[in-house]
MIKEVO-554391 format. One record per residue: y negated, z negated, x negated of N, C-alpha, C, CB in turn; residue in three letters. Coordinates in steps of 0.1 Angstrom, whole numbers, padded with zeros to 4 digits, always signed. Glycine has a CB too. Example, Ala and Ser with C-alpha at 12.3 -4.5 7.8 and 13.67 -1.06 7.14 Angstrom:
% residues 2
+0057-0078-0132+0045-0078-0123+0033-0078-0132+0045-0090-0113ALA+0022-0071-0128+0011-0071-0137+0000-0079-0129+0006-0057-0141SER
//
This chain:
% residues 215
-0941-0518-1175-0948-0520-1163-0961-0527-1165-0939-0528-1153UNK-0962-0537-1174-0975-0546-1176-0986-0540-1183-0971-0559-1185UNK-0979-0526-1191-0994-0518-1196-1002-0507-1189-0991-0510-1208UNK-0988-0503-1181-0994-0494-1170-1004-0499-1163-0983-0489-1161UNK-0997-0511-1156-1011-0517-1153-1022-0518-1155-1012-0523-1153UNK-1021-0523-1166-1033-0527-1174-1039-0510-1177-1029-0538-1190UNK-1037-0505-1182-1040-0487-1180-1048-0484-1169-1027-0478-1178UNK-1040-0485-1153-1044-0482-1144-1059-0492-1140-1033-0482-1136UNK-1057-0509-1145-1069-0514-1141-1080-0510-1147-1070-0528-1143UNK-1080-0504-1164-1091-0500-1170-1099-0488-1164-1088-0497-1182UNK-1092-0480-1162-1091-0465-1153-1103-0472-1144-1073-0458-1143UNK-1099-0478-1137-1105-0479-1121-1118-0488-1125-1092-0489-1107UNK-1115-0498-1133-1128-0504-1138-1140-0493-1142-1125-0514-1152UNK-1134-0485-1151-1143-0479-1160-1145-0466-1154-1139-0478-1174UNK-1145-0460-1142-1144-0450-1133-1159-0451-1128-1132-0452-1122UNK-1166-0442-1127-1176-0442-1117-1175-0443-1098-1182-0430-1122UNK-1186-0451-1097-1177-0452-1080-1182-0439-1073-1183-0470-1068UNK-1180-0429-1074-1179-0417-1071-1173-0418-1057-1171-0408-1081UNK-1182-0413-1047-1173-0418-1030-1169-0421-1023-1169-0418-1025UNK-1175-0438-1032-1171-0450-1020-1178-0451-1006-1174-0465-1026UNK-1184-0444-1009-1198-0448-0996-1191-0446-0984-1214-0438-0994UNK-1180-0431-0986-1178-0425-0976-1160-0431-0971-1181-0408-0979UNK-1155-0441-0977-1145-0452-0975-1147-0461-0963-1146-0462-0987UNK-1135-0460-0955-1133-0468-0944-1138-0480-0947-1121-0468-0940UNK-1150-0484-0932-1150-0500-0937-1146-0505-0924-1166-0507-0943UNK-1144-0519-0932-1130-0525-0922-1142-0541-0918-1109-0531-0936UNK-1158-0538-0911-1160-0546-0909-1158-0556-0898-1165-0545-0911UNK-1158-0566-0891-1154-0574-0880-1160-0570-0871-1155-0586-0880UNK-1153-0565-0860-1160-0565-0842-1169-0571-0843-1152-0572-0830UNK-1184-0570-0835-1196-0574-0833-1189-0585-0824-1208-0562-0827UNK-1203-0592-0824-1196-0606-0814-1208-0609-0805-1190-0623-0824UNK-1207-0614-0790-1217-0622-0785-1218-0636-0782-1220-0619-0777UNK-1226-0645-0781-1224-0653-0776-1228-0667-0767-1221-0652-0779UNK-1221-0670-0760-1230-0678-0747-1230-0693-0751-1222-0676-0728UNK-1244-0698-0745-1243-0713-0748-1251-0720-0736-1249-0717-0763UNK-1240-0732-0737-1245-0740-0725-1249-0755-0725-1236-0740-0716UNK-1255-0759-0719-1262-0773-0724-1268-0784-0712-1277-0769-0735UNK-1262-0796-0706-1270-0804-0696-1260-0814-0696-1274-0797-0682UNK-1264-0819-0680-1253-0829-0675-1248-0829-0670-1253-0837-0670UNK-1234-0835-0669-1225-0834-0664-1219-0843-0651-1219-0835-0673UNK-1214-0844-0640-1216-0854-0632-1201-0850-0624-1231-0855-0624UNK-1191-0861-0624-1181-0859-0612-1178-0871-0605-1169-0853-0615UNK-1177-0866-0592-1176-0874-0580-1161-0872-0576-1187-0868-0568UNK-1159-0886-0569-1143-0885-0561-1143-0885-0549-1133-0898-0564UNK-1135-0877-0542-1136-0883-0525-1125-0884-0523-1143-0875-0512UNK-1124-0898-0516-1110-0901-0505-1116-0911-0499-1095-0906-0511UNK-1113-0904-0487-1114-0916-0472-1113-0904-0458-1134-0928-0472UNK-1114-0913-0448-1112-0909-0434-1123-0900-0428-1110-0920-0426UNK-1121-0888-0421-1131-0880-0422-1135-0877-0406-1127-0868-0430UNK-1147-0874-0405-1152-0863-0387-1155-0857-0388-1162-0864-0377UNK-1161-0855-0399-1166-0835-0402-1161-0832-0395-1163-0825-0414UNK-1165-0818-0388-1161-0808-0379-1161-0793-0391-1174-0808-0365UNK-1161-0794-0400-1166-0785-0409-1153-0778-0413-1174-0791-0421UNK-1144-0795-0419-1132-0791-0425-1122-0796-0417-1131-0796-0438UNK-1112-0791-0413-1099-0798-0399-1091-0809-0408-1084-0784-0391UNK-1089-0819-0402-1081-0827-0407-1092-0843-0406-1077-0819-0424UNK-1085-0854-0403-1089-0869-0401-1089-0876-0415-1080-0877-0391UNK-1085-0870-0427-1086-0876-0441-1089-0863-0453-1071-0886-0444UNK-1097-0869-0463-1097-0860-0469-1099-0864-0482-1105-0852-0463UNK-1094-0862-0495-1094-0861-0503-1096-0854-0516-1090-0863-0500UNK-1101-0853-0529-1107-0843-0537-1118-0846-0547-1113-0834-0529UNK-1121-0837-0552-1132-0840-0565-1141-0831-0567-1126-0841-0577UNK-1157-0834-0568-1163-0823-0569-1176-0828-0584-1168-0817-0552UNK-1176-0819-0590-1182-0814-0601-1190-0809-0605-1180-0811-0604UNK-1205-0815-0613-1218-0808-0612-1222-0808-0626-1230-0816-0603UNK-1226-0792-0630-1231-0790-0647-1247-0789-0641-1223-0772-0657UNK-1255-0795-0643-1271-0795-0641-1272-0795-0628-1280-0783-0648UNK-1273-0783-0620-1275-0777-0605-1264-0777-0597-1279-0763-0604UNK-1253-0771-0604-1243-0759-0595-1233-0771-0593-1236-0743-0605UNK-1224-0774-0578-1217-0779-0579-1202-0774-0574-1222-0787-0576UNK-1193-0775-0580-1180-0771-0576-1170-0779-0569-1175-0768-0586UNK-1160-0779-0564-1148-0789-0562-1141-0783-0548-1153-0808-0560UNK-1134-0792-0546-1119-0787-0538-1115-0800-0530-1105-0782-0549UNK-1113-0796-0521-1107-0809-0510-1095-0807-0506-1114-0810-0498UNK-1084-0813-0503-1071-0816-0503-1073-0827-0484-1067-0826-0522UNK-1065-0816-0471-1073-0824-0461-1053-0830-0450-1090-0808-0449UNK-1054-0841-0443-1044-0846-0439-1047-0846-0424-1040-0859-0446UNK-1040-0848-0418-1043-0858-0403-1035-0864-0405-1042-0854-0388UNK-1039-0878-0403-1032-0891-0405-1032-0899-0388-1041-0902-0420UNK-1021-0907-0389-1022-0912-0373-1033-0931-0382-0997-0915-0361UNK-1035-0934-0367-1043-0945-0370-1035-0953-0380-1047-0954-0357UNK-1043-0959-0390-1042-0968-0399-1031-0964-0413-1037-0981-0390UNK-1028-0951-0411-1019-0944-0423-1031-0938-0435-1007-0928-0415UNK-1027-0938-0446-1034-0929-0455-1020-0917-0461-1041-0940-0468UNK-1030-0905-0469-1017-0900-0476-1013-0910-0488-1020-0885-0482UNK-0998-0910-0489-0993-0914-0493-0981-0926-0494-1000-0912-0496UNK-0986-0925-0479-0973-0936-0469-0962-0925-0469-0979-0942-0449UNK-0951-0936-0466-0939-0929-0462-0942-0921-0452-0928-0937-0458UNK-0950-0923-0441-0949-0915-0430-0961-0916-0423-0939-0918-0421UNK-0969-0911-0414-0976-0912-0409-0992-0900-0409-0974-0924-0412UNK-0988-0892-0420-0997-0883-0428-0990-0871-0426-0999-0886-0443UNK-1000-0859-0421-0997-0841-0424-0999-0836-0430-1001-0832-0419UNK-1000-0830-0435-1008-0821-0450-1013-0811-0440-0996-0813-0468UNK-1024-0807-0443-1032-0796-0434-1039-0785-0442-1045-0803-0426UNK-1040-0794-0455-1046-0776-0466-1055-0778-0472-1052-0762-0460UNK-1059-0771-0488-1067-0772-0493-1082-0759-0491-1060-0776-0504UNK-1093-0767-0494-1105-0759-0495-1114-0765-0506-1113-0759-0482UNK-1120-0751-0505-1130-0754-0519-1142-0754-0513-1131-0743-0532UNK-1154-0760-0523-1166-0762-0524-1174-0754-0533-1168-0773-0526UNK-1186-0751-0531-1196-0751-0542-1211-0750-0535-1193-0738-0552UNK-1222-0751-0546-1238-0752-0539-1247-0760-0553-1238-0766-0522UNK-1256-0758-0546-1267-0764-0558-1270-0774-0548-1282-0754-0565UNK-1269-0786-0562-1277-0798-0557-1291-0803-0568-1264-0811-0558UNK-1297-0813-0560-1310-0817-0575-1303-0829-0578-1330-0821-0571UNK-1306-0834-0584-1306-0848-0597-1313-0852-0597-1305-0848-0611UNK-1321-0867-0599-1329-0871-0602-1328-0888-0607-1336-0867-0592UNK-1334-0890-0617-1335-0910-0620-1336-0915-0605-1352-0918-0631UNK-1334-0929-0606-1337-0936-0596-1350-0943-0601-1324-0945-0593UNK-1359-0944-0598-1369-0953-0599-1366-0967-0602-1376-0952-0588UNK-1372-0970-0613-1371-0985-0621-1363-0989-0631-1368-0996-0614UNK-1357-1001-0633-1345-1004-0643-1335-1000-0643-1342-1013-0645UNK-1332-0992-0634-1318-0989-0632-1315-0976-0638-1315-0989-0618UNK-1303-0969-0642-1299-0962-0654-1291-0951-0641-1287-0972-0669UNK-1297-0954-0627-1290-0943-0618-1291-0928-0617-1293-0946-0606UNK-1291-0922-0610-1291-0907-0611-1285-0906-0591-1276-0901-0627UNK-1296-0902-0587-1293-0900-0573-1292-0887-0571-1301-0906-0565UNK-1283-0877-0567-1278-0865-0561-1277-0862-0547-1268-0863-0565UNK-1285-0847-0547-1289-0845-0533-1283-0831-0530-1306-0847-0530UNK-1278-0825-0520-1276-0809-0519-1270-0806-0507-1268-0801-0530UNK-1267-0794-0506-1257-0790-0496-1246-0782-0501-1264-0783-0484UNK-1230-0782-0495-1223-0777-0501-1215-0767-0494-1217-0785-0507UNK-1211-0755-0499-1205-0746-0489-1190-0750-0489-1208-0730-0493UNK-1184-0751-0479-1166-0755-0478-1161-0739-0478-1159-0766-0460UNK-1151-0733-0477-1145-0724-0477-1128-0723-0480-1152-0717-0483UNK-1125-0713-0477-1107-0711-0483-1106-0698-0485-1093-0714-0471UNK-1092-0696-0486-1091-0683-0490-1078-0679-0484-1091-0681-0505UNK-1076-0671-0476-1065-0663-0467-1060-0655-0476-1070-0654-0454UNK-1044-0656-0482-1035-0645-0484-1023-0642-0476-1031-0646-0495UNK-1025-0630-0474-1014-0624-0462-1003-0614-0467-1021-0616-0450UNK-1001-0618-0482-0993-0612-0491-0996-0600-0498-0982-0610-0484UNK-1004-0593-0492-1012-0578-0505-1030-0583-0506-1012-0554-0493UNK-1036-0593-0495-1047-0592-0500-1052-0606-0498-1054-0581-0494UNK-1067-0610-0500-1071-0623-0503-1083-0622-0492-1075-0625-0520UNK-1081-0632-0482-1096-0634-0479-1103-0642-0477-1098-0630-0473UNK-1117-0640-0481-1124-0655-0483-1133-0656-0470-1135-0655-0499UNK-1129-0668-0464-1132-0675-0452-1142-0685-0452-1122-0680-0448UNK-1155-0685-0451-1166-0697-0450-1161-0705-0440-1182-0693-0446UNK-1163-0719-0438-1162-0728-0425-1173-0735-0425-1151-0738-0423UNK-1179-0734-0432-1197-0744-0429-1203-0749-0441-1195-0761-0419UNK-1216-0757-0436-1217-0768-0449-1213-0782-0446-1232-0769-0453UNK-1221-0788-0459-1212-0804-0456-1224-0808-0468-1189-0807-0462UNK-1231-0819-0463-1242-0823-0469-1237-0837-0479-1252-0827-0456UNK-1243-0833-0490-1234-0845-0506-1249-0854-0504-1231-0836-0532UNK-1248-0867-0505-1254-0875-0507-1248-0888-0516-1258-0876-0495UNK-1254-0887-0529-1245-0897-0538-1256-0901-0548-1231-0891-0545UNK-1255-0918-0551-1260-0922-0564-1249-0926-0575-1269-0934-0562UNK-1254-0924-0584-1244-0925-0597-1249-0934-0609-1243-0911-0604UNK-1236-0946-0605-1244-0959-0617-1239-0960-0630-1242-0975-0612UNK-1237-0957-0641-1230-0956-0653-1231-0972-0657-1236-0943-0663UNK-1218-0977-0667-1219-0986-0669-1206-0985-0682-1219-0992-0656UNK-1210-0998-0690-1197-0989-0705-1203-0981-0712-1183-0977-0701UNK-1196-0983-0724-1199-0972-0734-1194-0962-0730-1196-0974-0746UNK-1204-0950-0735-1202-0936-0733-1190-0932-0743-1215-0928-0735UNK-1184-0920-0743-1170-0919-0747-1174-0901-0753-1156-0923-0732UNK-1175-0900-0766-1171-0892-0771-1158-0880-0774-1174-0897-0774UNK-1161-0867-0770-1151-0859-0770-1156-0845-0779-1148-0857-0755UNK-1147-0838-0785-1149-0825-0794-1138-0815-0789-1147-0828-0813UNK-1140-0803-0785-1132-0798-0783-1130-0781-0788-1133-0800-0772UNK-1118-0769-0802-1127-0760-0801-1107-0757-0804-1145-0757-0811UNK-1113-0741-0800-1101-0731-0797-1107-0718-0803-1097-0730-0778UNK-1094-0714-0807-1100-0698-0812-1084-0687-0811-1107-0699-0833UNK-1090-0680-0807-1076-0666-0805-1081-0656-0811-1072-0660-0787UNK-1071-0648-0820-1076-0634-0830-1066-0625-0826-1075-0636-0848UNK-1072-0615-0816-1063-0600-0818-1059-0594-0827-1067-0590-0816UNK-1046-0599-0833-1041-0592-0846-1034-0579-0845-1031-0602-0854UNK-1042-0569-0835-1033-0558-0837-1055-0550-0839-1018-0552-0819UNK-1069-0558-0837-1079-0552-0831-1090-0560-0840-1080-0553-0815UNK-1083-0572-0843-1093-0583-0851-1102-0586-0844-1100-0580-0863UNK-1104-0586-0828-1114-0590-0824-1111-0607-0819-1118-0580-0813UNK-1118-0614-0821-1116-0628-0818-1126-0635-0809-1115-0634-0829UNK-1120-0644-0802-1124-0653-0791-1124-0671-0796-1112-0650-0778UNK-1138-0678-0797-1141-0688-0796-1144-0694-0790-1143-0689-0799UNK-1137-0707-0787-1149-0720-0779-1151-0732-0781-1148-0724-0766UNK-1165-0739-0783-1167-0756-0790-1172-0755-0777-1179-0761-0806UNK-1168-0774-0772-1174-0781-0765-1175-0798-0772-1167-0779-0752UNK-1187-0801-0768-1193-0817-0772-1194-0820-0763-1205-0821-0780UNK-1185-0831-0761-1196-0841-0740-1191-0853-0745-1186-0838-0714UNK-1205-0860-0739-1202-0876-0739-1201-0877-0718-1218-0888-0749UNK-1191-0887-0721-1189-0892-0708-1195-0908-0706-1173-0891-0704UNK-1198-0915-0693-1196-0929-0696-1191-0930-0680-1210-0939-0702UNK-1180-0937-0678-1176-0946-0662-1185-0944-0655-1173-0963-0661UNK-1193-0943-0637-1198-0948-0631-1197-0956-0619-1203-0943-0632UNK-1199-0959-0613-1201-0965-0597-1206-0951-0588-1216-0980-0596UNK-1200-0951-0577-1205-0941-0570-1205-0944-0559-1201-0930-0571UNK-1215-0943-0547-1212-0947-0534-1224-0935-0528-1215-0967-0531UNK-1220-0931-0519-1229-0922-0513-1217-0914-0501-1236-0911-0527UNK-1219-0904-0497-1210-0895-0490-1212-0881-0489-1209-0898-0479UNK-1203-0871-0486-1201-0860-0481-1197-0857-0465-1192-0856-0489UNK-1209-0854-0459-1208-0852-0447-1203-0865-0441-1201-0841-0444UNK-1190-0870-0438-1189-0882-0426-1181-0888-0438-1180-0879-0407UNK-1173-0882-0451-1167-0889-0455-1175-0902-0466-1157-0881-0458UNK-1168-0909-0471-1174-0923-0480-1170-0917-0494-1164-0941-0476UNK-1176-0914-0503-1175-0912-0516-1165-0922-0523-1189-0912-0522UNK-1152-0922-0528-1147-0927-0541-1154-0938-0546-1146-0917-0551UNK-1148-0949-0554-1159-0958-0561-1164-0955-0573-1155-0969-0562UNK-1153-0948-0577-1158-0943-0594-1161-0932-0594-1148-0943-0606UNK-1166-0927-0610-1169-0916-0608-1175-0914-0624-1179-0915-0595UNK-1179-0906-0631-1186-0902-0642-1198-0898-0640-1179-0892-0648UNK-1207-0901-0658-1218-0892-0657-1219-0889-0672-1231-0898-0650UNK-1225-0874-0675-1226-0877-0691-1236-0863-0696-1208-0876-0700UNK-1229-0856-0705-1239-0848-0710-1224-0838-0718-1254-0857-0722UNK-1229-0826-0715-1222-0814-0726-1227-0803-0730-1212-0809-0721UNK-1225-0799-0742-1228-0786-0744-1215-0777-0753-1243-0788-0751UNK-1218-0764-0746-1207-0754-0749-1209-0742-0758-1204-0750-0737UNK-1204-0737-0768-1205-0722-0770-1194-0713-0767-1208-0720-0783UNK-1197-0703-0764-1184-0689-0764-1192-0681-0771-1177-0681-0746UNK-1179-0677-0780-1183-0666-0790-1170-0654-0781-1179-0672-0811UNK-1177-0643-0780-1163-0633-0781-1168-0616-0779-1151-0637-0765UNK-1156-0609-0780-1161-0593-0787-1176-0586-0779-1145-0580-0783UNK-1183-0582-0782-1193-0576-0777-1187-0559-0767-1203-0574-0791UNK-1195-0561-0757-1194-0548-0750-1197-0533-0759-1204-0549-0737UNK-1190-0526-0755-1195-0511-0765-1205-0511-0757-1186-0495-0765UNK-1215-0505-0766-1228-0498-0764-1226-0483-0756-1234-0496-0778UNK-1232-0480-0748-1229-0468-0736-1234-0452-0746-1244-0472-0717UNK-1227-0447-0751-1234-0436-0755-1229-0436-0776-1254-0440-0750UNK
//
């Protein structure tokens, strides 16, 4: 067995490569990929509400800004006087809605390390009636918030990868954000912004399989 071998390796060494060209090649799925880069900013809300936008006398939730675009979701009660959720009694649950919209950013003028945020935000839900989905606007709701950071900022690394082991095509993602604590006081429409809140910086890549080319 050990000369045959050795037989067969000389063979193949000393063979001319006669027709490799035209040999399956086994190179890796083309790949694309996206990258993202700014600040990061999230806001808390809980407190007692008038909006006419969203139903419900309390409202609760978090919403979330990468540079411009802002996202989040509200969580809404009717509470009788002087109850919050989370009492034994006195609170309804009435439903959740989402947000989104572009807001601006900007320093605060002087020594201060603030970041004041301005925009408008669309509320909406979504109706399922068991076969289909429908998306329902109820208004806007105007964000008005400054954002005071304070503390050291807080480092984070984050990366994931998945390989189609029947296709070899594979899926990646790195994220870097620094966060630091802030102060937040400002509002959404009638409600009082949360006291805390974040501000920081991230940037993202996705790597994953490229679209076939048409043709």
């Amino acid at each position: 067995m050990r000369r045959s071998t050795r037989t067969l390796t000389a063979l193949l060494v000393a063979a001319p490569l006669v027709g490799s060209a035209v040999l399956p090649a086994n190179a890796a799925p083309k790949q694309e990929q996206y990258k993202s880069s700014g600040t990061s900013i999230h806001l808390s809300v809980d407190g007692a509400s008038s909006s006419d936008v969203v139903p419900g006398n309390y409202l609760m939730g978090d919403v979330d800004i990468y540079n411009n675009e802002a996202t989040g979701y509200l969580i809404s009660f009717d509470c009788e006087d002087g109850a919050i959720p989370g009492d034994e009694a006195g609170c309804d649950y009435v439903g959740e809605f989402n947000l989104y919209g572009n807001v601006t950013t900007s320093k605060v003028k002087g020594k201060t390390k603030s970041t004041s945020v301005s925009g408008t935000l669309t509320a909406f839900s979504w109706n399922y009636d068991g076969e289909d989905e429908e998306y329902i606007e109820l208004g806007q709701m105007q964000l008005d918030a400054t954002v005071s950071p304070y503390g050291k900022a807080i480092k984070t690394r984050d990366a994931s990868t998945y390989v189609d082991q029947n296709t070899g095509e594979r899926w990646s993602y790195r994220s870097m954000r620094t966060s630091t604590s802030a102060n937040i006081s400002g509002s959404l429409d009638s409600i009082d912004l949360a006291g805390l809140g974040s501000i920081g910086t991230y940037k993202n890549m996705e790597r994953y399989p490229a679209m076939p080319s048409d043709g």
